[in-house]
Every structure is written in C-alpha cells, then in structure tokens.
Kinemage of the C-alpha trace (Angstrom):
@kinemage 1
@onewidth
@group {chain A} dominant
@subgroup {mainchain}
@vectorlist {calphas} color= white
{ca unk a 1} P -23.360 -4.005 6.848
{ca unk a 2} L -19.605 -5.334 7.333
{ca unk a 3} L -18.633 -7.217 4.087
{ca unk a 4} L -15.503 -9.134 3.486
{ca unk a 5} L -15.036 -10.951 0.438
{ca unk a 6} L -12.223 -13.309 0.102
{ca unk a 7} L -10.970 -14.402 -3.555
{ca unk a 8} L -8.076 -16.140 -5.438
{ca unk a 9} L -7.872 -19.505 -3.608
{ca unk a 10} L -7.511 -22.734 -5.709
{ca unk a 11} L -5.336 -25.459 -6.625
{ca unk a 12} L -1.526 -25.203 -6.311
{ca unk a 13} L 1.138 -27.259 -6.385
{ca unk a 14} L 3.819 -27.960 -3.740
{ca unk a 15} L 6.590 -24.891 -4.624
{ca unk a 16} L 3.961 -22.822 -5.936
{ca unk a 17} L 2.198 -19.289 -5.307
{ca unk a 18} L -1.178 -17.760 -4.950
{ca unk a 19} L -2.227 -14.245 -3.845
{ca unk a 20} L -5.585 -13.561 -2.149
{ca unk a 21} L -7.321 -10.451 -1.973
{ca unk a 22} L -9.724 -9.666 0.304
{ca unk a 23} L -12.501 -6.646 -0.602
{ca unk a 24} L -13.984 -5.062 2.051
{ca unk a 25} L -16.886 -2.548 2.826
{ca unk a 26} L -19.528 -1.502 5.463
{ca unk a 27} L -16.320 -0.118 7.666
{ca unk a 28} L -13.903 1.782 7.882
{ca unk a 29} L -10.732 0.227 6.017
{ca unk a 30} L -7.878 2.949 6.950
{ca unk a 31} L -8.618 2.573 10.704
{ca unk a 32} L -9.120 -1.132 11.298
{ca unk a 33} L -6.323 -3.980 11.842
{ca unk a 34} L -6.835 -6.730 9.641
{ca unk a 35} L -6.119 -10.640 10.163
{ca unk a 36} L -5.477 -13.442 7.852
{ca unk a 37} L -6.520 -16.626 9.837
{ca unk a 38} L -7.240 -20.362 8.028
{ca unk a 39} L -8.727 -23.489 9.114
{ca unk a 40} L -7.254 -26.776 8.094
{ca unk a 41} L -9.628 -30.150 7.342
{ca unk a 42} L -10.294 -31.054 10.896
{ca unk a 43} L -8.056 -28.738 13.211
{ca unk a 44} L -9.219 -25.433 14.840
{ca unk a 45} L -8.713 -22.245 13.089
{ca unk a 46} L -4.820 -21.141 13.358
{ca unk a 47} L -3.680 -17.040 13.047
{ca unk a 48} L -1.584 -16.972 10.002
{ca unk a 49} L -0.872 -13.120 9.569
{ca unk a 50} L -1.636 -9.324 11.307
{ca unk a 51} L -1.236 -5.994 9.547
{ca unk a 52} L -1.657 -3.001 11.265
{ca unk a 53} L -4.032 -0.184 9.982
{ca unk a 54} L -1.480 1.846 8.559
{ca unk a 55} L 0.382 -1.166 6.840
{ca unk a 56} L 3.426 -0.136 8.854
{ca unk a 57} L 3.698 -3.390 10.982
{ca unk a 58} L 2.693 -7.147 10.197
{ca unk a 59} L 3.304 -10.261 11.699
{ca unk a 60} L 3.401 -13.663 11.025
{ca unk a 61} L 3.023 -16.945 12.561
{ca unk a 62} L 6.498 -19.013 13.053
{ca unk a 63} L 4.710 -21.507 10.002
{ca unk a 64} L 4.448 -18.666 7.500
{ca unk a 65} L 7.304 -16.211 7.815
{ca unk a 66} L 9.390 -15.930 5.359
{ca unk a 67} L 6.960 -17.142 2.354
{ca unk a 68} L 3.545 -15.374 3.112
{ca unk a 69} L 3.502 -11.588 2.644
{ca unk a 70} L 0.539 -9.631 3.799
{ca unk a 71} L -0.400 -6.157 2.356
{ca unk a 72} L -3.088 -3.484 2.132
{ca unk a 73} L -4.416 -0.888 -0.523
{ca unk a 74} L -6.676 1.407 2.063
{ca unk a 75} L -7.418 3.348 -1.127
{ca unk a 76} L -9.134 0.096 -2.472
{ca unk a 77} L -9.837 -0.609 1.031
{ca unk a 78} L -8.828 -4.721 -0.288
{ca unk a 79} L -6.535 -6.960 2.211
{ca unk a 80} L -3.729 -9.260 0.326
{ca unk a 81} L -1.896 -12.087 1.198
{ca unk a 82} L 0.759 -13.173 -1.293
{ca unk a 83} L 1.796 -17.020 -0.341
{ca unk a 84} L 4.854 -18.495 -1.954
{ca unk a 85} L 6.736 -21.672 -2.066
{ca unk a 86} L 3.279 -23.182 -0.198
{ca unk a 87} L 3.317 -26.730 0.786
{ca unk a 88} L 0.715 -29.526 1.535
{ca unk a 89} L 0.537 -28.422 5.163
{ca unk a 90} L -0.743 -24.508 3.918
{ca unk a 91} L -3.871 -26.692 2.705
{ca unk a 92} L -6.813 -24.935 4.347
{ca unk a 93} L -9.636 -22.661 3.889
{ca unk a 94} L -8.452 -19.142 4.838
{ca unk a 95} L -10.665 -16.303 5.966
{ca unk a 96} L -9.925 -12.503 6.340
{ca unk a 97} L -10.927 -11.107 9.571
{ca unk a 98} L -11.299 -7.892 10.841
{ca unk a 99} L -8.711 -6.584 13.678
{ca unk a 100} L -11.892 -7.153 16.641
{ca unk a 101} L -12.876 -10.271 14.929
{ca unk a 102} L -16.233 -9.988 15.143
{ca unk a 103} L -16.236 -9.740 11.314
{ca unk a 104} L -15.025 -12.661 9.061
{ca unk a 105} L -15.201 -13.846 5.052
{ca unk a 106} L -16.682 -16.496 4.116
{ca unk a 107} L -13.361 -17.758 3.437
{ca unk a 108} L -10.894 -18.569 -0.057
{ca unk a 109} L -10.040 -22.543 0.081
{ca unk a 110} L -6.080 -23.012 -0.708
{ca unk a 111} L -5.373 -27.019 -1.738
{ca unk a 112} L -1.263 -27.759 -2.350
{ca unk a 113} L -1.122 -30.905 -3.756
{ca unk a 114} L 0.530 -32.586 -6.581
C-alpha cells in the first residue's frame, strides 16, 4: 500500500519559515518524481514544486521561486519542502504527491498570519 505522510505544517507568521517533510512507503522512492501541490480555502489545488527522482532537477511555480526549496533523502525515502519568507497568500493545506499522481497525503495545513 502507497503511503505518504505529510508533517510540519502550522502557524507562521508573515516573514517566517517552516519545513515539511513528507515520509513515504509502499513504493519505490529512488525511482519516482515527487510533487508538492496545496489547496487554498476555496480555490482549486495549485502545483507549487517538482523534483525529479534523482534530486538533480526541480521546479517551481512563478509564486514560489526563490523562497520554497524542495529536496529529497531517497535513503530515508522522505520528500522536503523548506518555505521561507511565506506570506498570507502561501496559506493553504499542502499535500505531497507522487510524480503519476495517483498517490497523495492527506495533506500538512500551512496558516501565515499575524
């Protein structure tokens, strides 16, 4: 069974920085892209980040480059995203999802706010 577990969400405030993991099992870490996609109170789910299996190439969207960093450990076979200077509009639940989404977390709920 495909298992992704999302943690280290919470309460931040504007400026501030948060890193989530995301633990993984029931595939096959080293060979699989992985996605960091989040969901906003009332808008459709938006693609945030993409690292490739090897951790050799990621990409971000134009609202997150430059402050969100995603990363891998295959050896842990755990997903990271390290977000910094976040604002109000990074507010959103965000979910780690493998490369052929067919597998997604339950999801780690981010709230910037003073």
């Amino acid at each position: 069974e495909v298992q992704l577990v999302e943690s280290g969400g919470g309460l931040v405030q504007p400026g501030g920085s948060l890193r989530l993991s995301c633990a993984t099992s029931g595939f096959v870490f080293s060979n699989a892209d992985m996605i960091w996609v989040r969901q906003a109170p009332g808008k459709g789910p938006e693609w945030v980040s993409h690292i490739k299996s090897s951790g050799e190439n990621t990409y971000y969207s134009s609202s997150v480059k430059g402050r969100f960093t995603i990363s891998r450990d295959n050896s842990k076979k755990t997903l990271y995203l390290q977000m910094d200077n976040l604002q109000s509009d990074d507010t959103a639940r965000y979910y780690c999802v493998r490369g052929n989404f067919a597998s997604w977390g339950q999801g780690a709920q981010v709230t910037v706010s003073s």
